[in-house]
C-alpha positions in Angstrom: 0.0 0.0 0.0 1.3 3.3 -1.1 2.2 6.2 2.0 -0.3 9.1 2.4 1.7 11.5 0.5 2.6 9.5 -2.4 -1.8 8.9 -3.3 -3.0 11.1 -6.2 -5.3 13.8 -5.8 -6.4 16.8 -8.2 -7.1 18.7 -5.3 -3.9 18.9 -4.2 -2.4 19.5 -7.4 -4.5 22.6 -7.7 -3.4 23.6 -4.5 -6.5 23.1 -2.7 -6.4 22.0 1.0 -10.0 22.3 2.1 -11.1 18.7 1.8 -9.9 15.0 2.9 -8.1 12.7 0.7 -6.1 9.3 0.8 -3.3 11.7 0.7 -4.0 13.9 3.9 -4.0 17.2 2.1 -6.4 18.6 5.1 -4.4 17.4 7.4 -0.6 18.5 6.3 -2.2 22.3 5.4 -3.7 22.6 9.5 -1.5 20.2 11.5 1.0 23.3 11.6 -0.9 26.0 13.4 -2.4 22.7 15.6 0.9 21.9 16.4 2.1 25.7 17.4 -0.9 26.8 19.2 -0.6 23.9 21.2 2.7 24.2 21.5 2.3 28.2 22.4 -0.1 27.7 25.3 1.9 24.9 26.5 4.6 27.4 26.9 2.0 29.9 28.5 0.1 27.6 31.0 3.3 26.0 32.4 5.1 29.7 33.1 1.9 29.6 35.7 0.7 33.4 35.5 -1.6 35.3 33.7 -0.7 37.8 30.8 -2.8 40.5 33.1 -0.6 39.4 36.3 2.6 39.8 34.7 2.0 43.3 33.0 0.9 41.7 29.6 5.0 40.6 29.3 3.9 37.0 27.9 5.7 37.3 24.2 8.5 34.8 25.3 6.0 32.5 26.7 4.0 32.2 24.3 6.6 32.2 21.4 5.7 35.1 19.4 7.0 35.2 16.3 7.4 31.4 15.8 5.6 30.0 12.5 5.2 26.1 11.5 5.3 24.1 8.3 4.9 20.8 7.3 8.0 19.0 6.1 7.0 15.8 3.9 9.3 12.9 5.0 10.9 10.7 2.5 9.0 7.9 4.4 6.3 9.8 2.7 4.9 10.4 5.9 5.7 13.9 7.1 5.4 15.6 10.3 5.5 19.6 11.7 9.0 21.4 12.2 8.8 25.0 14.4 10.4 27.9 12.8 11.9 30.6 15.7 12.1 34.7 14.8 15.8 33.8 14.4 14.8 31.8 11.2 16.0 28.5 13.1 14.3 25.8 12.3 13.3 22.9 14.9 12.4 19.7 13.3 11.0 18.3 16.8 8.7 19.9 19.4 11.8 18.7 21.8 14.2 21.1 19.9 11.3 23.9 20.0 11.0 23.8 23.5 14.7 23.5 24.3 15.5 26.9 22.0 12.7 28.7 23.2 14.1 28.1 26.7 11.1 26.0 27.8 13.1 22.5 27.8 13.1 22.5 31.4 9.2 23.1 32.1 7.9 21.7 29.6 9.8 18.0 28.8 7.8 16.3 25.9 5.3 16.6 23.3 3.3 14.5 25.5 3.4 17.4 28.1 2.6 20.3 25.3 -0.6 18.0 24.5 -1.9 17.8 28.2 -1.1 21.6 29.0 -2.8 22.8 26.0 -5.8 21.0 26.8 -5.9 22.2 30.4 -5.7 25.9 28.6 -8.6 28.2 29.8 -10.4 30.7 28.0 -7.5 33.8 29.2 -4.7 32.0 27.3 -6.5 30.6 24.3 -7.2 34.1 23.8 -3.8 35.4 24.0 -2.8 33.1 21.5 -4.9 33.3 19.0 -4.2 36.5 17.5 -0.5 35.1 17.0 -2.2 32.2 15.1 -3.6 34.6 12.5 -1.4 36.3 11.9 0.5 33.3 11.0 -2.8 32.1 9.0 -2.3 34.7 6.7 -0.2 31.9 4.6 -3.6 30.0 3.6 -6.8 31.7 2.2 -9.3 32.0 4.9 -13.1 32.9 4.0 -14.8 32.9 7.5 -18.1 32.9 5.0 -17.2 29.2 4.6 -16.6 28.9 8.4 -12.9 28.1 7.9 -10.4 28.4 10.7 -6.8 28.1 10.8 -7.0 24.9 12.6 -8.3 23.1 10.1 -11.4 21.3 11.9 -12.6 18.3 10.3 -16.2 19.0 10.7 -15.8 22.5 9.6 -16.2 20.7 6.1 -19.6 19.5 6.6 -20.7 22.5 8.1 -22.7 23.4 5.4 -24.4 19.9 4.8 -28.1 19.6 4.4 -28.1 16.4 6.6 -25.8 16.5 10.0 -24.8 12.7 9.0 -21.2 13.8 7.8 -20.4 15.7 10.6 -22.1 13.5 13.3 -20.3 10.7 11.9 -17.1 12.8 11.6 -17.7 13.4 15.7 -17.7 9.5 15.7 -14.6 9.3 13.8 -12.5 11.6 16.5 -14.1 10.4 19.9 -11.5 9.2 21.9 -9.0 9.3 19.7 -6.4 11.8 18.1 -6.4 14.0 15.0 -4.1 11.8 12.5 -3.4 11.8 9.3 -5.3 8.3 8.8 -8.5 9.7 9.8 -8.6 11.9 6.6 -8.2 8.3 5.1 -10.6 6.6 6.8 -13.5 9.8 6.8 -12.7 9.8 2.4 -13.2 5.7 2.3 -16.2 6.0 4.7 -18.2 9.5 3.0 -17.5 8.2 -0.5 -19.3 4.6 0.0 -21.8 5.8 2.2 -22.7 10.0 1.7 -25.6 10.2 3.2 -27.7 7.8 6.4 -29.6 6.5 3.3 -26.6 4.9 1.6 -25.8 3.2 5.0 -29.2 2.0 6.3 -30.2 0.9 2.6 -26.8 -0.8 2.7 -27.2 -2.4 6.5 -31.2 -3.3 5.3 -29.9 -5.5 2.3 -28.0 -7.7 3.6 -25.7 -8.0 0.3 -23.0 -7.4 2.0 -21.7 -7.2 5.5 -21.7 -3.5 6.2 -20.6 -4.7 10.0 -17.3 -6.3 8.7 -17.1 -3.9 5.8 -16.9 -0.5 8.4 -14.9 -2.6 10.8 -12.4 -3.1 8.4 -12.0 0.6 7.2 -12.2 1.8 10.8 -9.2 0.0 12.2 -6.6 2.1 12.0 -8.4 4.4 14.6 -9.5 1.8 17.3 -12.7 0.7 18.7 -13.4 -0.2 15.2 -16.0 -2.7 15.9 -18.1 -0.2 18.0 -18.1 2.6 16.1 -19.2 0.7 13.5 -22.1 -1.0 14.9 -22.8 3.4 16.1 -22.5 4.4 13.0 -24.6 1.8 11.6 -27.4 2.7 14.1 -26.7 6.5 13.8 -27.7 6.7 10.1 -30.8 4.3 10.6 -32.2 6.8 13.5 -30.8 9.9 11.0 -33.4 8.5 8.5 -35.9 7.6 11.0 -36.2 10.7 11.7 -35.6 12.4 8.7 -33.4 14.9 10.3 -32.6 17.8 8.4 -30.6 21.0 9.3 -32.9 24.3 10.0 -30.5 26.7 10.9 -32.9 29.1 12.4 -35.4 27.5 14.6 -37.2 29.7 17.5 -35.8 28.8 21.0 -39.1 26.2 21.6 -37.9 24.3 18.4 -33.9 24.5 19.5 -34.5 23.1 22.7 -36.7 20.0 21.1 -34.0 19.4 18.3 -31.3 19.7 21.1 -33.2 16.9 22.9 -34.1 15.1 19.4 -29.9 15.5 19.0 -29.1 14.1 22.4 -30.8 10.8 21.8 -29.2 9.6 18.4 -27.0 6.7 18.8 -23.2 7.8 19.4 -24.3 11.5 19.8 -22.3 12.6 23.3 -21.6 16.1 24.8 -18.9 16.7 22.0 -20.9 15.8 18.6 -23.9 18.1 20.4 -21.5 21.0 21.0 -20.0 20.8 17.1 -23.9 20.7 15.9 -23.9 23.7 17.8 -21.6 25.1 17.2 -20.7 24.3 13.2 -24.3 23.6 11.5 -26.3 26.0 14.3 -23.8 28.3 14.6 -24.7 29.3 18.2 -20.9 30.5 19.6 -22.0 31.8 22.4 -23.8 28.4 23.7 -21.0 26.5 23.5 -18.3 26.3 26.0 -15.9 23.5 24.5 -15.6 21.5 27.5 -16.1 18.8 25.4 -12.9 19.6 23.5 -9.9 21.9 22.8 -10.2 22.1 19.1 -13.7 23.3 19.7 -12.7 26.1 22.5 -9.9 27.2 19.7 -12.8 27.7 17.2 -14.8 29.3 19.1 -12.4 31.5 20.2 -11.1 31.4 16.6 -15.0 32.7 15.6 -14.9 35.5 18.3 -11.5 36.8 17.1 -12.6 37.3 13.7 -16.0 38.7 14.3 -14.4 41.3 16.7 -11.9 42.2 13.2 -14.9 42.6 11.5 -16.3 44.7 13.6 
């Protein structure tokens, strides 16, 4: 089986990175401003103050100035290198934290990952506007609901059915953003696009959906039951025949909110991206649920403050 890098797509020779591929275009284009924000608030969380405490002082900490790119490996895998003001480049977030100084506080990427989670709302915000600035690389058209982070469900945001991104919410629970998912979500969206596909597929018994989605959903774990939720998601999706209304009145939010809470593999985190992606109700979501979606939110805030 040919690498990630090495499969076709027109897309990406048209140098377009808003969509997922065999090849992991989406991913390569956004896993650099993933890695540096999270690698920024790592740096901010652990010096344990607040920018208001220390005077608004917080550059070092939070490594302005630093960029990210992704540097295909002749593995034809690839992976993110750090890029200081001084125009050094670090090809490991090891070598990043130890020329930024922060070797010491912060030991591993394992570390960066667990501080940026525990990130609140104060220094998420102090690091986004050094994001965009740094997003100023890739076209962004907030009309399209892009962010620089490259969200998987922010390409089903625009869906007429929520199956993509509900199903997309299956794809990531409890389990990390890789360059395989992009792989697995093209595979699973092109033989099954809508609930339809799947239920009609599941109904007829010609072949064994079960085995078929266990097979494709390997390489991100729990294969076998989020298969059997998928399976039951799009049958309920159809059951219901769900479709997106992007402006209900507060009675008919509250009753699709409840309708949204009792679909088969729908938790706290696929409700708050319905929310916040197809609904586009910001200020109800909180991102408990998740970093990404605390970054996009704050992400959405940012811009609509520009705008302003």
């Amino acid at each position: 089986m040919s690498s990630a890098s090495n499969q076709p797509c027109s897309h990406h020779d048209h140098g377009i990175a808003r969509h997922v591929c065999a090849r992991g275009c989406f991913f390569a284009s956004y896993e650099p401003a993933r890695r540096l924000m999270a690698l920024k608030l790592a740096c901010l969380v652990s010096s344990g103050e607040s920018e208001e405490e220390s005077g608004g002082s917080r550059g070092g900490e939070r490594l302005v100035g630093w960029s990210a790119f992704w540097s295909p490996r002749d593995s034809g895998k690839g992976d993110v290198c750090f890029v200081a003001p001084d125009g050094t480049i670090c090809t490991s977030t090891k070598a990043a934290l130890r020329k930024a100084g922060m070797h010491e506080k912060v030991i591993s990427a394992k570390d960066v990952d667990a501080l940026a989670r525990d990130a609140n709302d104060e220094h998420v915000n102090a690091c986004i506007a050094d994001i965009a600035n740094m997003a100023s690389t890739t076209t962004h058209d907030w009309s399209e609901g892009s962010s620089p982070f490259g969200l998987l469900e922010e390409l089903y945001a625009h869906d007429a059915s929520p199956w993509r991104l509900l199903a997309s919410c299956i794809l990531l629970n409890q389990t990390r953003r890789r360059i395989c998912l992009d792989a697995v979500a093209t595979q699973l969206f092109r033989r099954f696009p809508t609930p339809l596909a799947l239920k009609m597929a599941a109904s007829r018994n010609e072949i064994d959906v079960l085995a078929l989605l266990t097979t494709l959903l390997r390489p991100l774990g729990m294969h076998r039951k989020r298969a059997k939720t998928l399976i039951a998601l799009a049958s309920a999706l159809e059951s219901k025949m769900w479709a997106v209304d992007t402006s209900p009145t507060p009675i008919l939010w509250r009753d699709r909110l409840a309708a949204l809470k009792s679909l088969p593999g729908v938790g706290h985190y696929a409700v708050e991206a319905y929310t916040l992606f197809i609904e586009r109700r910001i200020d109800e979501v909180h991102g408990k649920s998740d970093h990404a979606l605390r970054w996009y939110r704050a992400w959405r805030r940012h811009c609509d403050l520009c705008t302003e």
